[in-house]
N, C-alpha and C positions, 0 to 999 in steps of 0.2 A: 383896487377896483379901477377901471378902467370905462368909460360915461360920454355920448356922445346922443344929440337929438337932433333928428331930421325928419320937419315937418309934423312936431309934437308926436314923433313916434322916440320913445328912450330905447338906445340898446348899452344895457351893461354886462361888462366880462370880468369875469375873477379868475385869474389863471392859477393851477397848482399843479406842481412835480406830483410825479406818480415813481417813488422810488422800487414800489415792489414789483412794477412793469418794465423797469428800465433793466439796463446790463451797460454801464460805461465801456465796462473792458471787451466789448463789442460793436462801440459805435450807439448804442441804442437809448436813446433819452426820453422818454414819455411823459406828456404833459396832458391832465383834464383842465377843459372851463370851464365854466357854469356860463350860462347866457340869461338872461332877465330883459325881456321887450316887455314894454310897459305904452300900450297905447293912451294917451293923452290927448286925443285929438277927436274931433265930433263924428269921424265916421269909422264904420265897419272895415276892418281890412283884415287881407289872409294873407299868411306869407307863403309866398309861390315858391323861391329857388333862393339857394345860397350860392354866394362866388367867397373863394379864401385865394389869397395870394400869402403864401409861409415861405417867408426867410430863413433858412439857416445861420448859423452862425461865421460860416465861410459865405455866407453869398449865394448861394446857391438856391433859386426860385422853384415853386411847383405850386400849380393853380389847381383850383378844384371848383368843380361847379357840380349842382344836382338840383330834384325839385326838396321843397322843405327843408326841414330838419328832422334828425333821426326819425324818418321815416314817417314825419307826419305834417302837415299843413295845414298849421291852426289858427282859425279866425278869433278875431281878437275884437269886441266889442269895443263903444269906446268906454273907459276905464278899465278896461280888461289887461291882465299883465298874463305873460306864457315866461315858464324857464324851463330850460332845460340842460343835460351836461349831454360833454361829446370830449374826444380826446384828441391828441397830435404827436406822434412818434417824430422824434429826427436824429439825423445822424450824430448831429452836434451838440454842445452840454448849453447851447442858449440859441433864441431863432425870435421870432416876431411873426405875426399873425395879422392879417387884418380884411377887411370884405366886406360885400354889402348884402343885402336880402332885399329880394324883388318882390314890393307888396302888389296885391291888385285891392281897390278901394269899389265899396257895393257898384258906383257907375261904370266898371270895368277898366277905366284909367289905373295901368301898370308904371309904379315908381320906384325907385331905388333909396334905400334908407344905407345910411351909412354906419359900419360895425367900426366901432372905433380901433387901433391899431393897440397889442398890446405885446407886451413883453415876455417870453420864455423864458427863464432865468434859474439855476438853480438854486435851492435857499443857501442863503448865505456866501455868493460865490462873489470875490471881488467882481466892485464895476469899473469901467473904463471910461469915458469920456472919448470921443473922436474928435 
């Protein structure tokens, strides 16, 4: 699990290999994660847009932005938590994920909460050290 808060907003990410998605002997590695935002904080907010910046395992960037998450923009009371799963193809057998979600709070003031950065890895695949 992978745990980061900004501005008593939690976001948590559980990353897993999707092996019956993937095809190695074609470049194609697929990964799901589950998301868990967990507002903590005294007021109403909705999450407007996601940005992802995905690393490959050569280096290789591509950003992504939209409104929401799968397709919905859920207001989060405070104590309110939202999860939800989404996936990530890459060409490479490891890559890195990381982004933030642009909340709007009930007074209209738009913030950015940060998704903490986490690891694609296949299970059990040695690790390295740089």
């Amino acid at each position: 699990m992978y745990r980061c808060t900004t501005r008593d907003i939690e976001v948590e990410v559980e990353p897993f290999y999707l092996p019956d998605r993937s095809d190695p002997d074609e470049g194609r590695y697929v990964w799901g994660y589950r998301v868990t935002i967990v507002n903590n904080s005294t007021m109403r907010i909705q999450l407007m847009e996601r940005y992802w910046r995905i690393t490959d395992g050569n280096g290789r960037e591509e950003e992504v932005r939209g409104e929401g998450v799968v397709g919905e923009q859920p207001v989060l009371e405070p104590g309110d938590s939202f999860q939800y799963t989404s996936g990530c193809p890459l060409r490479t057998s490891s890559g890195i994920m990381v982004g933030t979600y642009t909340m709007r709070a009930d007074d209209g003031e738009l913030f950015e909460v940060a998704i903490p950065a986490f690891s694609l890895d296949l299970p059990n695949a040695a690790r390295s050290l740089n």
